[in-house]
Wavefront OBJ file of the C-alpha trace (Angstrom):
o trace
v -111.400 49.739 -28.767
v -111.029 52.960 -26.997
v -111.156 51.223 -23.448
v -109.019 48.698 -24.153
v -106.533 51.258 -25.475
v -106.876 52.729 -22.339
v -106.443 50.220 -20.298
v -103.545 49.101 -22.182
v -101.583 52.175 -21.048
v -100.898 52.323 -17.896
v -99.172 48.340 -18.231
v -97.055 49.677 -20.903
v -95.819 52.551 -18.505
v -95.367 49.762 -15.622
v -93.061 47.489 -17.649
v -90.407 50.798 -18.119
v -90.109 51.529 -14.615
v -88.893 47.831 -13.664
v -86.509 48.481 -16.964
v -85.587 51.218 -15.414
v -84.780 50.383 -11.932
v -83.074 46.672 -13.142
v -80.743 48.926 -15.134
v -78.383 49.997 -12.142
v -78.593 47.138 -10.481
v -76.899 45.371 -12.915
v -74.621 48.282 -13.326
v -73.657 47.423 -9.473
v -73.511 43.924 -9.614
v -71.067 44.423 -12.481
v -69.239 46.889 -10.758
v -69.261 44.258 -7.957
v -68.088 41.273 -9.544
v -64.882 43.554 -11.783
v -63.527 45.170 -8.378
v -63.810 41.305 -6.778
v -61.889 39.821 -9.671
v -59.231 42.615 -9.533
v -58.766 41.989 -5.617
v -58.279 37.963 -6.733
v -55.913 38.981 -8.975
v -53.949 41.709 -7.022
v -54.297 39.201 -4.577
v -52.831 36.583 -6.612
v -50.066 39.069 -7.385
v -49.152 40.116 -3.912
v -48.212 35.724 -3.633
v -46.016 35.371 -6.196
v -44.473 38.729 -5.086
v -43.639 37.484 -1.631
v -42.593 33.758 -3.564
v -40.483 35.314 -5.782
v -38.775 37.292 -3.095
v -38.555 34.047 -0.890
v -37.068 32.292 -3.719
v -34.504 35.345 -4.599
v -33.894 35.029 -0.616
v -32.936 31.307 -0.522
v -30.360 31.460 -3.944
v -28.210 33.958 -2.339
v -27.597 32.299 0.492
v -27.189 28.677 -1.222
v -24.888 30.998 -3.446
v -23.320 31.889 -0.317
v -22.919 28.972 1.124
v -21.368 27.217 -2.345
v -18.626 29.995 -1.920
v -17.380 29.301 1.365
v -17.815 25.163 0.448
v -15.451 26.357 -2.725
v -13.025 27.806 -0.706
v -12.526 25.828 1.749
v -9.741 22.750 1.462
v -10.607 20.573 -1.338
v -10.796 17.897 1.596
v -12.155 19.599 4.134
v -15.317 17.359 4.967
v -13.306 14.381 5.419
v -11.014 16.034 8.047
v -13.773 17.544 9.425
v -15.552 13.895 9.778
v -12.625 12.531 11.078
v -12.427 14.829 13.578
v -16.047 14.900 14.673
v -15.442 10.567 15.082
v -12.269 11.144 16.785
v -14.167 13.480 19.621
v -16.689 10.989 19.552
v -14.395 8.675 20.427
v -12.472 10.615 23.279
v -16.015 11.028 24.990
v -16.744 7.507 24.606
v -13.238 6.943 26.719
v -14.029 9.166 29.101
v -17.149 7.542 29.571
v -16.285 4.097 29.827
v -12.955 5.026 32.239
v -15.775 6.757 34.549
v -17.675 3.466 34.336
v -14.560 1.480 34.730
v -15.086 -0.386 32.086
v -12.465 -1.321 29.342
v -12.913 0.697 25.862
v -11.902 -1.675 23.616
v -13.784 -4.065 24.679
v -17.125 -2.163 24.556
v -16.349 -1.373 20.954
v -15.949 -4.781 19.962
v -19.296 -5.569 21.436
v -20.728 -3.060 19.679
v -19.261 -4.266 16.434
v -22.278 -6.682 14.082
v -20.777 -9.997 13.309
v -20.915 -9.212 9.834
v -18.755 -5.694 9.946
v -15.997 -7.496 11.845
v -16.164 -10.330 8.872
v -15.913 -7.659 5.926
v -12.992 -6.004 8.313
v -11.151 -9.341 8.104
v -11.465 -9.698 4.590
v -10.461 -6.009 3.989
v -7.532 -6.129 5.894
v -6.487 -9.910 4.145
v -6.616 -8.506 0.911
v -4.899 -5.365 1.875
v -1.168 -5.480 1.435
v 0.317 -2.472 3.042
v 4.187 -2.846 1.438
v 4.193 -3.764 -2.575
v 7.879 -3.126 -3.191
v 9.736 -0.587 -4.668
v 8.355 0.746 -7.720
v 9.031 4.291 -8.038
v 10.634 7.232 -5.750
v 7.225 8.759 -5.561
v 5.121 5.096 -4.336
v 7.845 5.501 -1.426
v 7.313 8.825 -0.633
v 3.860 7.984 -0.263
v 4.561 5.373 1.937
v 6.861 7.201 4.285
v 4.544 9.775 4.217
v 1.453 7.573 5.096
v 3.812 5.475 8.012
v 4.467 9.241 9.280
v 1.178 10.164 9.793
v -0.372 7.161 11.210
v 2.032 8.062 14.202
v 0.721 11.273 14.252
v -1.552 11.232 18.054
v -4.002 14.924 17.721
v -4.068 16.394 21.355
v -8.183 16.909 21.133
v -7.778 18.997 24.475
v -5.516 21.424 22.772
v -7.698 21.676 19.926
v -10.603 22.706 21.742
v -9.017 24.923 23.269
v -7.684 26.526 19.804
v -11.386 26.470 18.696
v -12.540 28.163 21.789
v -9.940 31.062 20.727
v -10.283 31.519 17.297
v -13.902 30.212 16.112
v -14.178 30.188 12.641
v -10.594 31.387 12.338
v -9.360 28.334 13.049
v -10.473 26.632 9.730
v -8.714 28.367 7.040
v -10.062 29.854 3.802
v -8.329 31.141 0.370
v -8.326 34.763 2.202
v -6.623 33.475 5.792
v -2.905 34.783 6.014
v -1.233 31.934 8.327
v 2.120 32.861 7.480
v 3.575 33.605 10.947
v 0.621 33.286 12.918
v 1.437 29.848 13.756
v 3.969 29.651 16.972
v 4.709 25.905 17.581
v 4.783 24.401 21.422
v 7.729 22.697 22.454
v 6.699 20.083 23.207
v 5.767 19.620 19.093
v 9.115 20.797 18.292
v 11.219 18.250 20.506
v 8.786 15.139 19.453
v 9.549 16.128 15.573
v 13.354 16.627 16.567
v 12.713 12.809 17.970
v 11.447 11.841 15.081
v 13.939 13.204 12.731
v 16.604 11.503 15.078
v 15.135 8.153 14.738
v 14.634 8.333 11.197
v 18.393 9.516 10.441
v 19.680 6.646 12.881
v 17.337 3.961 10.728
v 18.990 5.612 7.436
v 22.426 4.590 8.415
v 21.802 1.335 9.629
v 20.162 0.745 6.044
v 22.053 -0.631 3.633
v 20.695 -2.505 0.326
v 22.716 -5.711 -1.197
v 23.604 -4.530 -4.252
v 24.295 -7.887 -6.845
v 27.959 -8.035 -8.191
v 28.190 -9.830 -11.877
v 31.431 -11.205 -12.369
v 31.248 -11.286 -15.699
v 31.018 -7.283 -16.485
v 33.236 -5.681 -18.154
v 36.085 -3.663 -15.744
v 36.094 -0.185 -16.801
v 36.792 1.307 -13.675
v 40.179 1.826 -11.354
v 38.160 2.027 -7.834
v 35.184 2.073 -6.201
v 34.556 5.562 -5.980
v 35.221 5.444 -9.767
v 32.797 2.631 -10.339
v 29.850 4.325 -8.846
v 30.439 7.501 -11.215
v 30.809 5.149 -14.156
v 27.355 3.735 -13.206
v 26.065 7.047 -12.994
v 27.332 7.469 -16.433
v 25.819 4.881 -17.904
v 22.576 5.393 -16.265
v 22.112 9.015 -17.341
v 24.525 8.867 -20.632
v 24.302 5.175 -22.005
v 21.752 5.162 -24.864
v 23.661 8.228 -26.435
v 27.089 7.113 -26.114
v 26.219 3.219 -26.703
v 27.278 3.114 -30.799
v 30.655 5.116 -29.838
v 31.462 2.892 -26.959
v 30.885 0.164 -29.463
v 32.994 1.680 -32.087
v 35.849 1.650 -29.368
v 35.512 -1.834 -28.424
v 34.977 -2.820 -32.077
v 37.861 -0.278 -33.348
v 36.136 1.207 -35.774
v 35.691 4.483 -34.435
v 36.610 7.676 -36.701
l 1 2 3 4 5 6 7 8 9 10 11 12 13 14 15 16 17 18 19 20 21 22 23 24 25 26 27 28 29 30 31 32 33 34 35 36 37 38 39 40 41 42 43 44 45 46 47 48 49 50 51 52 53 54 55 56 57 58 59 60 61 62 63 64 65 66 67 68 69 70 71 72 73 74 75 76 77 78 79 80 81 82 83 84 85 86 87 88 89 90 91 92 93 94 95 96 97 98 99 100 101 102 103 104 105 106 107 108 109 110 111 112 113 114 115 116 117 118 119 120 121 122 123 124 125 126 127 128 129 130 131 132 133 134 135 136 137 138 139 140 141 142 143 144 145 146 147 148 149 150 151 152 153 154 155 156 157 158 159 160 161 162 163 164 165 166 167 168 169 170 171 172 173 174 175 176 177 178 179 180 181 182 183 184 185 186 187 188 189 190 191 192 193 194 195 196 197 198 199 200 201 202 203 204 205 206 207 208 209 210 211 212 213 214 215 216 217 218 219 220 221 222 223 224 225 226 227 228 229 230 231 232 233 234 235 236 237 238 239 240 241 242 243 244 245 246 247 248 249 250 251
């Protein structure tokens, strides 16, 4: 009993020792693992840092480029299309004179059977004069006629966006009061204009229906007018009275 005893010791003293030295290794490998899941997570950090930064960067300037959208012209992108096609199209002149070939004809062939088709139709259905129907529908029109005359120098505008740059498209903050000297040439082809219009006035002249059968109540013609005038701006409140005259019942 004694030996075995004895030799049971020295295993007993063994099995500590590995206890002993597994004990800070796990320790480490703890140690380990906690600092590599704090670097995954500072790491993880240090990306939605920089995303959140990126994304702060790109809504201030979407929020800057929504305010100069809001203050530009409420139809800016239209004029600006229309002049980006109408460049277009001065290039595409140029082009064709240095070819010697014939513009319009080059467009057409590059016009689909099918667009030219719709185009007809459009312009069948369109009717560009509906009569008189109010003081503002004419003004319109006039206004519309006016402006289809209107021929942009391109060259001159280049050469104004050349000078100014940006200046040249206004903003709510631009001050063009004054800054604007017309040429000359613009002044005498709106003094044209004007001219033409004025001699077009007088040759006007609307048939105006005559009824026989209406009452005279004027002495002349001058006084006929006002008495039309009268009637057109005073009638419905004078009506019962004028009736009470005619009837001779009036108090």
């Amino acid at each position: 009993m004694a030996a075995a005893g004895g030799l049971g010791a020295p295993d007993g003293g063994g099995s500590s020792g590995s206890e002993d030295e597994a004990g800070p290794c796990a320790a480490a490998a703890a140690a380990a693992a906690a600092a590599q899941k704090r670097e995954e997570r500072l790491r993880k950090f240090r990306e939605l840092h920089m995303k959140r930064n990126e994304a702060r960067k790109l809504n201030h300037q979407e929020v800057v480029e929504e305010d100069k959208r809001l203050k530009l012209p409420a139809n800016w992108e239209a004029k600006k299309a229309r002049l980006e096609w109408e460049l277009k199209v001065q290039e595409k002149k140029k082009e064709c004179a240095a070819k010697g070939e014939d513009y319009e004809r080059v467009k057409l062939l590059e016009i689909s059977a099918e667009d030219a088709e719709r185009w007809e139709r459009k312009k069948k259905r369109k009717n560009p004069d509906l009569g008189f129907s109010d003081y503002a529908a004419a003004q319109l029109r006039q206004y519309q006629r006016l402006t289809r005359q209107i021929k942009p120098d391109l060259e001159q505008y280049e050469k104004l966006k050349e000078q100014y740059g940006e200046a040249l498209y206004p903003t709510s903050d631009s001050l063009l009061h004054g800054s604007h000297v017309p040429a000359k040439e613009g002044i005498d082809r709106m003094v044209a204009d004007l001219e033409k219009q004025i001699e077009k006035r007088e040759k006007y002249s609307r048939r105006r229906p005559y009824n026989d059968d209406a009452d005279i109540d004027y002495i002349n013609e001058r006084n006929a007018k006002f008495n039309k005038k009268a009637e057109r701006f005073y009638g419905k409140y004078t009506a019962e009275i004028k009736q009470n005259l005619e009837r001779g019942t009036a108090v």
